[in-house]
C-alpha positions in Angstrom: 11.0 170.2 -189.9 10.9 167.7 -192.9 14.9 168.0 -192.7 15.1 165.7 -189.3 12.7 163.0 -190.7 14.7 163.0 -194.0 18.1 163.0 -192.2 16.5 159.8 -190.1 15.5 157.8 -193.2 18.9 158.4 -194.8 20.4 156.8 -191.7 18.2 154.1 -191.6 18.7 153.4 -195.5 22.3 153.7 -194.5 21.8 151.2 -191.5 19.2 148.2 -192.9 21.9 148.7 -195.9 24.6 146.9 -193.8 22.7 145.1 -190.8 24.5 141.6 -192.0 27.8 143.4 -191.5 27.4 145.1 -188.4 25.0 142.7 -186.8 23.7 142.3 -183.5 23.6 140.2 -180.8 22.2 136.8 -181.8 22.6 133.9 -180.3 22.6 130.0 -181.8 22.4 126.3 -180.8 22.0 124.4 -177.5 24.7 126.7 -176.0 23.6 129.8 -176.8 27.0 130.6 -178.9 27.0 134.4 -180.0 27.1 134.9 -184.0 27.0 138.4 -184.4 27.0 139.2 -188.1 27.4 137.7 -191.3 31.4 137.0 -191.4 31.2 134.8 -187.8 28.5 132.9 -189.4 30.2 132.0 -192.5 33.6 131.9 -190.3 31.6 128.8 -188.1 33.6 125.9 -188.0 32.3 122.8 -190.7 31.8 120.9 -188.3 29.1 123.5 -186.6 25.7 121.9 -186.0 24.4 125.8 -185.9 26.1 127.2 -188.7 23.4 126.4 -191.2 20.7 128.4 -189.0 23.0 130.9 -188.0 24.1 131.4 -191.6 20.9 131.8 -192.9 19.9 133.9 -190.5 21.9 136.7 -191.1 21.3 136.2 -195.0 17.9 136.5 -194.5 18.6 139.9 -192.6 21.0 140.8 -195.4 17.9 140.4 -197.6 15.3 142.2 -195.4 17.7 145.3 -195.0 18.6 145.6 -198.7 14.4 145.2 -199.3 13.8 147.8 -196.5 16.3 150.1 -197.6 15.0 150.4 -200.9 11.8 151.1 -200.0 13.9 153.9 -197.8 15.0 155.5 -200.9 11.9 155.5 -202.0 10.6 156.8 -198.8 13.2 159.6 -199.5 12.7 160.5 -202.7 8.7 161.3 -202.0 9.6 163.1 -199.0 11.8 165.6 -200.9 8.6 165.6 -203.7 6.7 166.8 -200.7 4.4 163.5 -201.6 3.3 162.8 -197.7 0.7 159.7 -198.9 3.9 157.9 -200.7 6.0 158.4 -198.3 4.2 157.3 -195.5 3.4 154.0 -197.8 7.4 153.4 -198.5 7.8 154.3 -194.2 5.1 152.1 -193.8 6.3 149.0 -195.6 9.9 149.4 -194.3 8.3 148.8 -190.8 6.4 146.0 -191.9 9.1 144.4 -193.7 11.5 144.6 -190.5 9.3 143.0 -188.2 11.2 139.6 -188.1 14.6 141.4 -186.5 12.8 144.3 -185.4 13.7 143.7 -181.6 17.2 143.6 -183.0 17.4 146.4 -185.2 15.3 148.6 -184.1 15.6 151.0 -187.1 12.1 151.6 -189.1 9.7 151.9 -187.0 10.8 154.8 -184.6 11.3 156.7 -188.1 7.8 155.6 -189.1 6.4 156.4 -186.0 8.1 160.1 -186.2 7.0 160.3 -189.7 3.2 160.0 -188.4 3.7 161.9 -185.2 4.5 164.8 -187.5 2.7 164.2 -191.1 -0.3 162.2 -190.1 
């Protein structure tokens, strides 16, 4: 039972790991010009009014994916210590820390919520 929540925090570590790269939809300036990662924001023309946002947008998701994949690991590693309370703290704090990009993402908080649903 402890194997599916483990195997779903390893692929959200894996996931939050990389959300710069693989992106999402996201949309910037007056015409609603698609940006989807990292690489098309950088890629912007100079000349861009939007590429400043849309740049540091997606480093700001860089940093909240590298922040909430740590606390994955940590997450991870009380899980296999069979330590529920810490885990459920690191699970918790992943959520937290996605809300900003958490209608985009949309990868901590169904694993916290099945974390609870099963150890709570």
């Amino acid at each position: 039972m402890m194997e599916d929540i483990i195997l779903m925090v390893e692929q959200a570590v894996e996931s939050s790991s990389h959300w710069s790269e693989n992106g999402w939809a996201a949309t910037f300036g007056p015409r609603n010009v698609e940006v989807p990662n990292l690489k098309a924001a950088e890629g912007l023309p100079k000349n861009a009014v939007f590429k400043e946002e849309a740049v540091n947008y997606w480093k700001q998701a860089r940093l909240i994916g590298n922040d909430t994949a740590e606390s994955g690991r940590k997450a991870l590693a009380s899980l296999k210590a069979e330590n529920f309370f810490a885990a459920d703290n690191a699970l918790y704090l992943c959520q937290y820390l996605e809300k900003p990009v958490e209608l985009q993402s949309r990868t901590w908080l169904p694993v916290y919520e099945a974390f609870r649903g099963r150890y709570s």
